[in-house]
KOLZA-939200 format. One line per field, with one value per residue: residue number from 1; x, y, z of N, C-alpha, C in turn. Coordinates in steps of 0.2 Angstrom, whole numbers, plus 5000, padded with zeros to 4 digits. Layout:
BEGIN
i <- (NUM_...)
nxx <- (X_...)
nyy <- (Y_...)
nzz <- (Z_...)
caxx <- (X_...)
cayy <- (Y_...)
cazz <- (Z_...)
cxx <- (X_...)
cyy <- (Y_...)
czz <- (Z_...)
END
This chain:
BEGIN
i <- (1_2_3_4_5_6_7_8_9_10_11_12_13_14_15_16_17_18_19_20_21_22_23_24_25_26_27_28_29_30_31_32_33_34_35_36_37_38_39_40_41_42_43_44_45_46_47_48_49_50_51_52_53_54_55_56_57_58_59_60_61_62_63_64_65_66_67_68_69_70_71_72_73_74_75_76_77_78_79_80_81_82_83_84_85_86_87_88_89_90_91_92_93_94_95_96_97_98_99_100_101_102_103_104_105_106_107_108_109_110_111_112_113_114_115_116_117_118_119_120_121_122_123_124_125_126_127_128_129_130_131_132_133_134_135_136_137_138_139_140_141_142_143_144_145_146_147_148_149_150_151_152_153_154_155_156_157_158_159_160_161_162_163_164_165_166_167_168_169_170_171_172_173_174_175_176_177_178_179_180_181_182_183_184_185_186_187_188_189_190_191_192_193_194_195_196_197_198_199_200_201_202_203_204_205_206_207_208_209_210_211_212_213_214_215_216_217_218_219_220_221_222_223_224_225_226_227_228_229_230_231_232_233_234_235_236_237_238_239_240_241_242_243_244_245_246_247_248_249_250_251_252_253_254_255_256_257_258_259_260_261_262_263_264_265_266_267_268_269_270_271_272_273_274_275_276_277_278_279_280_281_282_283_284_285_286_287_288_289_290_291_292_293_294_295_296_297_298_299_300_301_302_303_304_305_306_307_308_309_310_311_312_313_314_315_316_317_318_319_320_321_322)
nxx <- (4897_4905_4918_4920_4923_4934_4944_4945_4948_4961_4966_4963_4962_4962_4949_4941_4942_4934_4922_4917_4919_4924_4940_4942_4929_4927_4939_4933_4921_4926_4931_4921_4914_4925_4924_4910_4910_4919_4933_4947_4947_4956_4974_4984_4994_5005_5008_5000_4984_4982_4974_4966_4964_4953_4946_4949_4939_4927_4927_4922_4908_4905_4910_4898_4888_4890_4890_4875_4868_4875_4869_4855_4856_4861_4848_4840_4846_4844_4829_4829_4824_4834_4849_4863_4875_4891_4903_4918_4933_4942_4955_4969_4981_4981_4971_4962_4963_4967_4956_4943_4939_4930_4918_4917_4915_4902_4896_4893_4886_4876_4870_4868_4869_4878_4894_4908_4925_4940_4955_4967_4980_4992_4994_4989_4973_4964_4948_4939_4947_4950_4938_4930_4922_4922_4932_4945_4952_4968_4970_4974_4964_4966_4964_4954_4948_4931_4925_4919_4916_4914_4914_4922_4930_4939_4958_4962_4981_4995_5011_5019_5026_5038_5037_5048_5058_5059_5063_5077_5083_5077_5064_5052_5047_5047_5042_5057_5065_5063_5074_5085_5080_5076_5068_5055_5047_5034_5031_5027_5016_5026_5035_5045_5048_5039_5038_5034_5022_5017_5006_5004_4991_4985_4989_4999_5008_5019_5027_5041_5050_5060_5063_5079_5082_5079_5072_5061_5044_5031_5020_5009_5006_5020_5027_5022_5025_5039_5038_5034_5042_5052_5059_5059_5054_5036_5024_5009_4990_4979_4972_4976_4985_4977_4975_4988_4989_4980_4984_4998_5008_5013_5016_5006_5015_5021_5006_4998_5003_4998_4996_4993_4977_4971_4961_4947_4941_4926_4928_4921_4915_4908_4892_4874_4866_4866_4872_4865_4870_4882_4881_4875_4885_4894_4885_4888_4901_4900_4894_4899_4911_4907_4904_4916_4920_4914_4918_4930_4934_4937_4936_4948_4954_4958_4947_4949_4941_4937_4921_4912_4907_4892_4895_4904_4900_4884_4870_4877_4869_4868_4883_4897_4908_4927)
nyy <- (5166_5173_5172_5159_5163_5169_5163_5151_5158_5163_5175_5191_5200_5191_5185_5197_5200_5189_5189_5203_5214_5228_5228_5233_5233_5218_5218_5222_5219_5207_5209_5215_5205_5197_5206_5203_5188_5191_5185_5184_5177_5174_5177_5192_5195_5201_5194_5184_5174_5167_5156_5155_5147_5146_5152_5140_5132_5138_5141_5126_5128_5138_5134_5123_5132_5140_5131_5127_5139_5138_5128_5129_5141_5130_5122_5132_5134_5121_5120_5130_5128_5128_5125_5137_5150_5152_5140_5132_5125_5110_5101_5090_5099_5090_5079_5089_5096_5083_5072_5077_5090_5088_5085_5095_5106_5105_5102_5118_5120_5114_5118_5135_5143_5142_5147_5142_5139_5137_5130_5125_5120_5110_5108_5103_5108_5117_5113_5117_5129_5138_5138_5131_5122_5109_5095_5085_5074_5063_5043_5037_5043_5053_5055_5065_5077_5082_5082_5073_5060_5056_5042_5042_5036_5023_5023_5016_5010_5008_5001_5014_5017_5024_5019_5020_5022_5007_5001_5005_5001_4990_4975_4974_4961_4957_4958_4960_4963_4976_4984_4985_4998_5013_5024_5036_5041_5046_5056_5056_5061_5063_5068_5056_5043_5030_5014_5003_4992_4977_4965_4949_4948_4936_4928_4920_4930_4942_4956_4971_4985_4997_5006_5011_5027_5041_5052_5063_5069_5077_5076_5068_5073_5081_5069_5060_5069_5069_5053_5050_5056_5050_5046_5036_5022_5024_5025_5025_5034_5024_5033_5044_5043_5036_5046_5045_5035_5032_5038_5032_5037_5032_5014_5002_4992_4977_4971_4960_4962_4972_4986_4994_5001_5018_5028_5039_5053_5064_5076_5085_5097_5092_5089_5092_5090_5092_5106_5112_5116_5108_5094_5092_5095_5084_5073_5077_5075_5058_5053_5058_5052_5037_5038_5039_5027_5019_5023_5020_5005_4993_4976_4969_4978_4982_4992_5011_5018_5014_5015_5022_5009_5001_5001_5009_5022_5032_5039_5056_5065_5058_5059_5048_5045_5048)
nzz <- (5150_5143_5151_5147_5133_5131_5139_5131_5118_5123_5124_5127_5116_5108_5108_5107_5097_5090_5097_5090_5097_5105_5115_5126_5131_5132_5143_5153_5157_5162_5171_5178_5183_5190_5201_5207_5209_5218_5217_5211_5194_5182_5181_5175_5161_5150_5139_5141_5148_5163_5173_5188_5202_5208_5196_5185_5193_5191_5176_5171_5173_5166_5154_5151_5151_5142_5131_5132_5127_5112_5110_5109_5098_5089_5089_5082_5070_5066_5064_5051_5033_5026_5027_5034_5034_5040_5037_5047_5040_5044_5035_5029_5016_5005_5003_5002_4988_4982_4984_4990_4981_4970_4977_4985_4977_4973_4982_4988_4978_4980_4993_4994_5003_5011_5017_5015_5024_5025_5031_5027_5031_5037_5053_5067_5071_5085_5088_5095_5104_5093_5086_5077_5066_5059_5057_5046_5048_5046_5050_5065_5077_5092_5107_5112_5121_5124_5111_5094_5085_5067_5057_5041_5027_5024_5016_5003_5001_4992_4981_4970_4957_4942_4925_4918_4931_4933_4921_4919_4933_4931_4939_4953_4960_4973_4990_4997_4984_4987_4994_4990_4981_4976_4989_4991_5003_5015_5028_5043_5057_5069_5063_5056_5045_5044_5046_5029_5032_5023_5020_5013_4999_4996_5003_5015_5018_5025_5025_5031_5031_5024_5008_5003_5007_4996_4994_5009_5013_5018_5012_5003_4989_4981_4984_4974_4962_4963_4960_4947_4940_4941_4950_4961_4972_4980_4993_4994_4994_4984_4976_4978_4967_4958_4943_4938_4936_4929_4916_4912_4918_4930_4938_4945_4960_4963_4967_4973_4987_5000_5008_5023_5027_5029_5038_5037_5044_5051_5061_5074_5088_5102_5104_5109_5096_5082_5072_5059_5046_5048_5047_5033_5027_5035_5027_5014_5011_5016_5004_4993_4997_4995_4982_4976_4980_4972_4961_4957_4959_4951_4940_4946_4951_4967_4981_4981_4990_5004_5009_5026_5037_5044_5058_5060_5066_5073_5064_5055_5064_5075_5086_5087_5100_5094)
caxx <- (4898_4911_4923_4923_4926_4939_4949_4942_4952_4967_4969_4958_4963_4958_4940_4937_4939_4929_4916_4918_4918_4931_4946_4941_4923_4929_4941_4928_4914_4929_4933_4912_4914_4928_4922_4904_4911_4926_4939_4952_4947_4965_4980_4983_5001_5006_5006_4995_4981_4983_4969_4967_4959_4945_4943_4947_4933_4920_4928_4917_4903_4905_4907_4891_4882_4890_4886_4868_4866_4878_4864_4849_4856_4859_4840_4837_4848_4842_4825_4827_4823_4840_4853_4864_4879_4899_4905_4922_4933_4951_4956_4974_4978_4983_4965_4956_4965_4966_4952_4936_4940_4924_4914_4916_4910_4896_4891_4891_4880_4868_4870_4873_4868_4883_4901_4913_4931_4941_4958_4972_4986_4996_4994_4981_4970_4962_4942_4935_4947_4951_4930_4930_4915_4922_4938_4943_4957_4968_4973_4970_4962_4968_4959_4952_4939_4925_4926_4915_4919_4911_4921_4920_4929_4946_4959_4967_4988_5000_5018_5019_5033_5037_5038_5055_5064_5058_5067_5085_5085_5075_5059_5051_5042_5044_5047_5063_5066_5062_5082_5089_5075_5075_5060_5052_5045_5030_5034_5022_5015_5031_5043_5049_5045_5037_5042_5032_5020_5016_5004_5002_4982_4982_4992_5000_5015_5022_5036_5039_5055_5060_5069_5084_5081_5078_5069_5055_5040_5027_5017_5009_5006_5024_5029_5021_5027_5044_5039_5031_5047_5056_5065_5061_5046_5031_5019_5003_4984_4978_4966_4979_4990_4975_4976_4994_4992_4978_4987_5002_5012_5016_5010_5008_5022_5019_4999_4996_5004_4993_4998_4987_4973_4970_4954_4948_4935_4926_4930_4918_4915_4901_4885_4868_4861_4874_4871_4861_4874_4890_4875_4873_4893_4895_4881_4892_4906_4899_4890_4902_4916_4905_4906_4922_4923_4910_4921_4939_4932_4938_4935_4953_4957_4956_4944_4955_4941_4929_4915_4912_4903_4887_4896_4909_4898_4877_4869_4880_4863_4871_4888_4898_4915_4930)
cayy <- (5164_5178_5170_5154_5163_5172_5157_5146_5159_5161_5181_5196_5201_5186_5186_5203_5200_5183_5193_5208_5218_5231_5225_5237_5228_5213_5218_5227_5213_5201_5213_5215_5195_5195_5209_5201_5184_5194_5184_5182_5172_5176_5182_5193_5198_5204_5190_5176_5173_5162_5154_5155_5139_5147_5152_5135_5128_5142_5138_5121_5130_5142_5130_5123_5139_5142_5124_5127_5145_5135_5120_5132_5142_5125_5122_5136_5132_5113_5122_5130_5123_5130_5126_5143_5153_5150_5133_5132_5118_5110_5096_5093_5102_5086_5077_5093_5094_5077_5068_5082_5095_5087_5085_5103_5110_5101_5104_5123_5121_5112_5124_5141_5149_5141_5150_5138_5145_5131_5128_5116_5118_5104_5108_5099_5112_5115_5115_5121_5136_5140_5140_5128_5117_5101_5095_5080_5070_5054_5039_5037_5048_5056_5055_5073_5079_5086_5080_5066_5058_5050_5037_5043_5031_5020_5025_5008_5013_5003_5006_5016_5019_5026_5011_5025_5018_5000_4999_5009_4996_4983_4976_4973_4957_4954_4964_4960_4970_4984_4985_4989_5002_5021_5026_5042_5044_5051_5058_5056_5069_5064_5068_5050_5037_5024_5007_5000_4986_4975_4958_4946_4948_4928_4922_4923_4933_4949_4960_4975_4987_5002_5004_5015_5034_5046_5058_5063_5073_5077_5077_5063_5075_5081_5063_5055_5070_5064_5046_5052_5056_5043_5045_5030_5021_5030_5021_5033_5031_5023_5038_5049_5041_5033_5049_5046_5027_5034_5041_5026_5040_5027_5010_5000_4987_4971_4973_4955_4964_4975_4991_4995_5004_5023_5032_5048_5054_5068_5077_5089_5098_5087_5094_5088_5092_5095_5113_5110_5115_5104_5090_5092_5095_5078_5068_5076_5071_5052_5053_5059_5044_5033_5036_5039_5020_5014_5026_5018_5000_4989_4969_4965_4981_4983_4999_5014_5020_5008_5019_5021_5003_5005_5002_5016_5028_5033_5045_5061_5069_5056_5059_5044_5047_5042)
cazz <- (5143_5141_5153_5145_5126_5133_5140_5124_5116_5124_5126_5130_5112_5102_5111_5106_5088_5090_5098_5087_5103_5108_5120_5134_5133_5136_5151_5160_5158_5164_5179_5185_5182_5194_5208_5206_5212_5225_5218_5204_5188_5181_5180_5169_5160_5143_5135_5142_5154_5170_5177_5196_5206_5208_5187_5186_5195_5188_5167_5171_5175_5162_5148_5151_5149_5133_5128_5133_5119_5106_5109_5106_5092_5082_5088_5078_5063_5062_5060_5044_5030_5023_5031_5030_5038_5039_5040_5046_5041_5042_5033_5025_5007_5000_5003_4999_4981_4977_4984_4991_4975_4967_4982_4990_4972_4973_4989_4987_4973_4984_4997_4993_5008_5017_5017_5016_5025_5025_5032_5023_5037_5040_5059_5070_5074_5091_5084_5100_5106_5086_5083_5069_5066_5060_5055_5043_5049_5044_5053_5072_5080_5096_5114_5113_5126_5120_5104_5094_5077_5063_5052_5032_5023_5023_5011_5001_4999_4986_4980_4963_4953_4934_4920_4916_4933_4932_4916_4923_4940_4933_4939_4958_4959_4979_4996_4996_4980_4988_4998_4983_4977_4979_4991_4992_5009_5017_5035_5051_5063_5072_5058_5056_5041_5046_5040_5027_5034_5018_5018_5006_5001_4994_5007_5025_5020_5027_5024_5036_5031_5020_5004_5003_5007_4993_4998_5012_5013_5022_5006_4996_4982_4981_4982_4967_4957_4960_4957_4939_4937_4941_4957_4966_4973_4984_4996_4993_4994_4979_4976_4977_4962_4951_4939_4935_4933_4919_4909_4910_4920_4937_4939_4954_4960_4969_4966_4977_4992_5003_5015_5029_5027_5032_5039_5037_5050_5050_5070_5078_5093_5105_5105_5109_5092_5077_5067_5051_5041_5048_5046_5028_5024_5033_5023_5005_5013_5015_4999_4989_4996_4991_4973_4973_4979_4967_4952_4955_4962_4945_4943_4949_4957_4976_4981_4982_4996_5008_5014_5032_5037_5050_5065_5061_5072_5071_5059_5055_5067_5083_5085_5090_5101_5096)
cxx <- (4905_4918_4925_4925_4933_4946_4949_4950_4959_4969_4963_4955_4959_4950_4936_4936_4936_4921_4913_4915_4925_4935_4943_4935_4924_4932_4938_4924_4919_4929_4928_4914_4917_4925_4916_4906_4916_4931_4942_4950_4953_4969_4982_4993_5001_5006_5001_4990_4980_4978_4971_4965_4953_4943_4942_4943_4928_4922_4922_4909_4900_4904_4900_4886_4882_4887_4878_4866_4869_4870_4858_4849_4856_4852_4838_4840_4847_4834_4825_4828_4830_4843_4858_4870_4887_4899_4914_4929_4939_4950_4964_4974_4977_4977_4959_4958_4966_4959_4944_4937_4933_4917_4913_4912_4903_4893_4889_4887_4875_4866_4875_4872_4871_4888_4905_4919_4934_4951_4965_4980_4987_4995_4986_4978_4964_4953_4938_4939_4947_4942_4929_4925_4915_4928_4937_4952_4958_4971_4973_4970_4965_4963_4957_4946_4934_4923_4922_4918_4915_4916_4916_4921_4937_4949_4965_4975_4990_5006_5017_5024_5032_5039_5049_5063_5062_5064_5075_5084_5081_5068_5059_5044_5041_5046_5055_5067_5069_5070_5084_5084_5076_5069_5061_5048_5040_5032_5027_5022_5022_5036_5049_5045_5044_5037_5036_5031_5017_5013_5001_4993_4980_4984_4994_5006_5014_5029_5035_5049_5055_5065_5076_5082_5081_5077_5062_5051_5035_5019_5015_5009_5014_5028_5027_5021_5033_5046_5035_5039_5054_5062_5066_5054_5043_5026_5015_4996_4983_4973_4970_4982_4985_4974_4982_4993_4984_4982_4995_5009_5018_5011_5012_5012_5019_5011_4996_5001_4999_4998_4991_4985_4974_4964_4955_4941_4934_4925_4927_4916_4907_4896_4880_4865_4866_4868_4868_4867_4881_4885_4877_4881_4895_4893_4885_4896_4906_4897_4896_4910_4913_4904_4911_4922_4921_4915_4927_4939_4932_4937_4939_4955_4954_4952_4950_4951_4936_4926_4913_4905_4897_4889_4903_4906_4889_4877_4873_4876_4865_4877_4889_4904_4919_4933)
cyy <- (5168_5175_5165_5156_5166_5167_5153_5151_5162_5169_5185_5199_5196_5186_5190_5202_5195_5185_5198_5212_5222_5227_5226_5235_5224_5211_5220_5224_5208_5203_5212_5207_5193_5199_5204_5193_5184_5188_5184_5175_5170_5180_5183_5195_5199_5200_5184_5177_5166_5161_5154_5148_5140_5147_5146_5131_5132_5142_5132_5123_5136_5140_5126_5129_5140_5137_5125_5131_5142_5130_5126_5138_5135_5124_5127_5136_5126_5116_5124_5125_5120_5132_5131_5144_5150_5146_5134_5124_5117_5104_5097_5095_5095_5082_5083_5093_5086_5073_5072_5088_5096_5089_5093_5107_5107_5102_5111_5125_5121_5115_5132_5147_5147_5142_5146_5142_5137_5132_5123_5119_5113_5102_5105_5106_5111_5116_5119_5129_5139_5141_5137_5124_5111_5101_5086_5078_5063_5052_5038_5042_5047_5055_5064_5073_5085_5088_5073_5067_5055_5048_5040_5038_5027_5020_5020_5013_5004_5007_5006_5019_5020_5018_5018_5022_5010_4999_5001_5002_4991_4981_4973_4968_4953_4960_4966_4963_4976_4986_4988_4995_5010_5021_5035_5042_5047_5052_5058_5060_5067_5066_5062_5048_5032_5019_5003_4993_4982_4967_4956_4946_4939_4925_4926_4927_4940_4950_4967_4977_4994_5002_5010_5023_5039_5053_5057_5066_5072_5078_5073_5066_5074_5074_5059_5058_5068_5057_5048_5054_5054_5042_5038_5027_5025_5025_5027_5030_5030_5027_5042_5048_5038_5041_5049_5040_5027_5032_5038_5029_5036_5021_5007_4993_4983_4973_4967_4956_4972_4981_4992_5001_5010_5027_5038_5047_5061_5070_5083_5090_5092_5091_5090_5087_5097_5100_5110_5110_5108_5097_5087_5091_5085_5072_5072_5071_5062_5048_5054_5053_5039_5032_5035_5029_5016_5016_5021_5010_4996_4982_4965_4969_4982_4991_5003_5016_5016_5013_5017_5017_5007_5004_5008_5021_5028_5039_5050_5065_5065_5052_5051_5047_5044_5039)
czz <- (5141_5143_5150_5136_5127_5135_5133_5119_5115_5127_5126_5121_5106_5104_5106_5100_5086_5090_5094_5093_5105_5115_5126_5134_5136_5142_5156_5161_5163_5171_5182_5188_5190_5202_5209_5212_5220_5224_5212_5200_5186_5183_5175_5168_5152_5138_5135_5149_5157_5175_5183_5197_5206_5201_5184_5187_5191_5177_5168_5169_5168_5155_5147_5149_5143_5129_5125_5127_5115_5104_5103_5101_5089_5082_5080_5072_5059_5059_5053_5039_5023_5026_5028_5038_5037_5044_5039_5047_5042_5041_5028_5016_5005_4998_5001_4992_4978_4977_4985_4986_4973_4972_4984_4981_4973_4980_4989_4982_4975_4987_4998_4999_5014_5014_5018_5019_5028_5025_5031_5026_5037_5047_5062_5074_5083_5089_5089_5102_5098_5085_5077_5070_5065_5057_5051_5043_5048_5048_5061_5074_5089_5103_5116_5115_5123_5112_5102_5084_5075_5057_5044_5028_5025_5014_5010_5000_4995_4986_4973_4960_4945_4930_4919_4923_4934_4924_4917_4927_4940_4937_4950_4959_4967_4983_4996_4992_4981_4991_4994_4978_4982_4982_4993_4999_5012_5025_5039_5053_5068_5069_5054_5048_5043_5040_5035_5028_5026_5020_5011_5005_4999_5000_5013_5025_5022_5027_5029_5034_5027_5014_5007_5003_5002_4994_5004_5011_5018_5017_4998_4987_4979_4979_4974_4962_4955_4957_4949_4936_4937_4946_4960_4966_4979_4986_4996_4994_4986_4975_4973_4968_4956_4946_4935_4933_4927_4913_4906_4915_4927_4934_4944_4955_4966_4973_4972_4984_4993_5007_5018_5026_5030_5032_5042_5038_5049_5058_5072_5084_5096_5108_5106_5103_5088_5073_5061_5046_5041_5045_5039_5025_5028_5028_5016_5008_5010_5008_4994_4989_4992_4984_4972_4974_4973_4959_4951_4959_4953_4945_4946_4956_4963_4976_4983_4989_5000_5012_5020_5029_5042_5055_5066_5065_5069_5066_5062_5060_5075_5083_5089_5092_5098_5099)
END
């Protein structure tokens, strides 16, 4: 177990403060480890450790063990009646403050004897060697080993712009429009913008292009502060933006045009038998999408969220991969 939190965590150093155990514990456990077997686990040097062939073969070996004690602590945490203890989460800021704000109060009300410690990096974190419990990403997921997902909801996008630059450049009543239109830009985990795919929802058209560069970001919020203020237009989740198209601040452009869909999963390590706690945090999760669909679901308007269908994956209790 030791050697695979050691690897898991990357340095001798990071372990020990996982473990809450001095350094020198951990290199001297690691050492018996290695005399015990008569051969080199790693190599060791001042910055990093380097699996041998042999640590190689015996990490296999090793992560199942720890599997095995993870398994029969959750045993022991599904039993209570009160599910309890630090949940660790990562999901980006922009979905935590825009769209799960409401949901996460509300969950720690229900349960107060789980510690939320929650993550809102931009960076895709690694959930098994970082020790994070579940994570909540958008848009395709990734072929990650030892990893299972369950689908939460799909998030509807539009383009939304200020009535402030509609009136300056005039109105936007097809794709084509858009060439002459300021855009605002969200950036991809590669850095690029991706081109806005657009079909028609009554008919068979499609448009596929981008307007004129303004600005980028990596930052739908960001974004639809400049478009409130009238920089250009913004392709954004319809979630993000229905607050400002309240209060008259944006409204939405070419409403009988569609953008693709984006889902958001919630991504945990693979277990036989998920923790009580992560359990309970995805059933908010799911629960609390679904109002939101049912809140911002109007008689014309398109949903801003479609809650995971029943073939998205089995109960939050049997993980599906993705």
């Amino acid at each position: 177990m030791l050697f695979s939190r050691v690897i898991d965590a990357g340095s001798l150093s990071a372990a020990a403060k996982r473990l809450e155990w001095p350094k020198s514990t951990v290199s001297r456990r690691l050492a018996a480890l290695e005399r015990h077997f008569g051969e080199r686990l790693v190599q060791r040097s001042t910055r990093k450790l380097t699996l041998t062939e042999f640590g190689q073969g015996v990490l296999e070996h090793a992560r199942q063990v720890a599997a095995e004690v993870d398994d029969a602590q959750a045993l022991a945490a599904h039993r209570q009646q009160r599910p309890s203890g630090r949940l660790r989460v990562s999901m980006p800021g922009d979905v935590a403050t825009q769209v799960l704000g409401d949901i996460l109060s509300e969950f720690m009300a229900a349960h107060p004897a789980i510690a939320l410690e929650m993550d809102l990096s931009p960076r895709r974190v690694d959930l098994i060697a970082e020790n994070f419990d579940l994570a909540v990403r958008m848009g395709e997921l990734q072929d990650e080993a030892l990893l299972s997902a369950r689908r939460l909801a799909a998030f509807t996008a539009g383009l939304y712009v200020a009535p402030s630059y509609l009136a300056r450049h005039g109105p936007i009543v097809h794709p084509t429009d858009l060439a002459r239109a300021d855009g605002l830009l969200l950036l991809g985990r590669g850095g690029d913008a991706r081109p806005w795919q657009l079909h028609e929802s009554a008919g068979d058209g499609h448009w596929t292009g981008l307007p004129v560069t303004r600005a980028t970001a990596n930052s739908p919020e960001l974004l639809i502060q400049l478009a409130r203020a009238g920089r250009g237009v913004t392709a954004v989740s319809d979630l993000y933006a229905a607050p400002a198209v309240r209060t008259g601040a944006l409204v939405r452009v070419l409403p009988d045009w569609c953008l693709p869909s984006v889902t958001a999963w919630a991504v945990f390590p693979e277990r036989r038998l998920m923790p009580a706690r992560t359990r309970v945090f995805i059933d908010a999760l799911l629960v609390g999408l679904a109002k939101r669909c049912a809140g911002h679901r109007g008689e014309t308007d398109p949903p801003a969220v479609v809650p995971a269908d029943a073939s998205g994956a089995g109960s939050p209790g049997e993980p599906a991969a993705p």
